[in-house]
N, C-alpha and C positions, 0 to 999 in steps of 0.2 A: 492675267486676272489679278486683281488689287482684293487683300484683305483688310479689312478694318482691323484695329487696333485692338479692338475691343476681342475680336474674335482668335488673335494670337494672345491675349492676356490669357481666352478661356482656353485654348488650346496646351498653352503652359501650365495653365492651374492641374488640367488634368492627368498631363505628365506628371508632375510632381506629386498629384495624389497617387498615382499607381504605383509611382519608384517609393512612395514614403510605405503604403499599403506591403510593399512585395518584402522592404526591409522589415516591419512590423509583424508581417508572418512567418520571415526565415529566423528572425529573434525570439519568440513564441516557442518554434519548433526544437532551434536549441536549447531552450529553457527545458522544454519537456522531456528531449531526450538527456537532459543530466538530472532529473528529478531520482531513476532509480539510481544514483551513483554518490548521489550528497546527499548525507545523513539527513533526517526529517526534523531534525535541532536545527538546520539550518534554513527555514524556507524562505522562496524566491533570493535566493544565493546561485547565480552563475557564473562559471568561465567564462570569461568576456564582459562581463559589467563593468562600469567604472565605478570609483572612489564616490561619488556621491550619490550614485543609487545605490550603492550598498548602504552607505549611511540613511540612506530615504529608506532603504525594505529592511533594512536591520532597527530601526528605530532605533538608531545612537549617535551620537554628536561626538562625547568623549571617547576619540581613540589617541591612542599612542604612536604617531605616526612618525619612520623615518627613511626619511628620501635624500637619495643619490643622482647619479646621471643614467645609471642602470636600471634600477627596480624602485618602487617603495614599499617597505613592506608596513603594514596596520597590524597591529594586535588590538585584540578585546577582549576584555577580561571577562568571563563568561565561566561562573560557578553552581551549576547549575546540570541536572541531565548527563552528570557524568563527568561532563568536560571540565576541565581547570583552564582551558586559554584556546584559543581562536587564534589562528594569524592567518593572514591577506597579503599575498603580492603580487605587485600592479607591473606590469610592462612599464618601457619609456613612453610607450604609446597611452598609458591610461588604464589599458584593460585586465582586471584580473586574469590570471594567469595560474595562481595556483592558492590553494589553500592546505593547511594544516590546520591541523584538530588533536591537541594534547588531551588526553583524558584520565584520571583519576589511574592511585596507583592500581585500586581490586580490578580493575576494568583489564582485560585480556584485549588488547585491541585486535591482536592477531589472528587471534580464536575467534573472535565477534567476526572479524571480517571476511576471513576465510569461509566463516560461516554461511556467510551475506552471499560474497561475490563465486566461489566454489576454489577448486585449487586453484592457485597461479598458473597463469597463460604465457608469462614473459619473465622468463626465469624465474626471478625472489619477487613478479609485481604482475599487477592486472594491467591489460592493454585494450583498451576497448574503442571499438571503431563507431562514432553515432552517426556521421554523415562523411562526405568526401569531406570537408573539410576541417573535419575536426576529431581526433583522438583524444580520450582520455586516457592518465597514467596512471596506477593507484598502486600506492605500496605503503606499506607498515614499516616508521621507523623508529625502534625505542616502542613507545608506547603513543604513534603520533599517527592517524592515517591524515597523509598526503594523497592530492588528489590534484592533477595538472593537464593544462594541454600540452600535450607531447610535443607539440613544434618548437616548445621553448628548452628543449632537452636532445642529445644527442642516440639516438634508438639501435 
């Protein structure tokens, strides 16, 4: 049997729609399940985004950015809602990977969070499973809640 041309171009259109469709709703999903886990100062801030859609969903151009072979990390200055400074850091791969959140000295970050997430799960930190493929880490350091995926840390 001979297919036309035409008929493998539509055939591949519609692969590529499904596989584009399938990553579009697994990136959706992780988005929603770190919704309760990242403070609502931060919206559409994910684990796993790159450097330029956070600049696209953060509506900021001006960051302080400094890259190695390792990591990059971003800061942004963000005085405002408590916080004194935001930092971002990006895998070699691109993908955010963990975030910090400094905030003001009155701010009890420990006590807020404790509050939030209930006692610690994993010794002195939160461990929270959203799908197979992804843990989050959450702990209070100083006055900073850190918030990572786990696979980039030794557990």
């Amino acid at each position: 049997m001979k297919y036309h041309p035409l008929h493998i171009v539509f055939s591949l259109l519609i692969i590529v729609s499904f596989l584009s469709c399938s990553q579009t709703k697994k990136l959706q999903e992780i988005k929603k399940l770190q919704t309760n886990f990242i403070p609502q100062e931060l919206p559409n801030v994910y684990i796993g985004m790159t450097l330029s859609e956070l600049k696209e969903n953060r509506g900021i151009q001006n960051l302080s950015v400094i890259q190695n072979n390792f990591l990059t990390i971003v800061k942004e200055d963000y005085s405002k809602d408590s916080i004194a400074m935001i930092q971002y850091q990006f895998s070699k791969k691109n993908e955010l990977y963990e975030i910090i959140i400094e905030y003001d000295e009155e701010v009890d970050a420990k006590e807020n969070f404790i509050e939030k997430y209930g006692p610690y799960n994993n010794k002195k930190e939160w461990m929270f499973t959203l799908n197979d493929n992804m843990k989050l880490k959450i702990w209070v350091y100083q006055n900073r809640l850190c918030i990572a995926d786990s696979k980039h840390f030794n557990n």
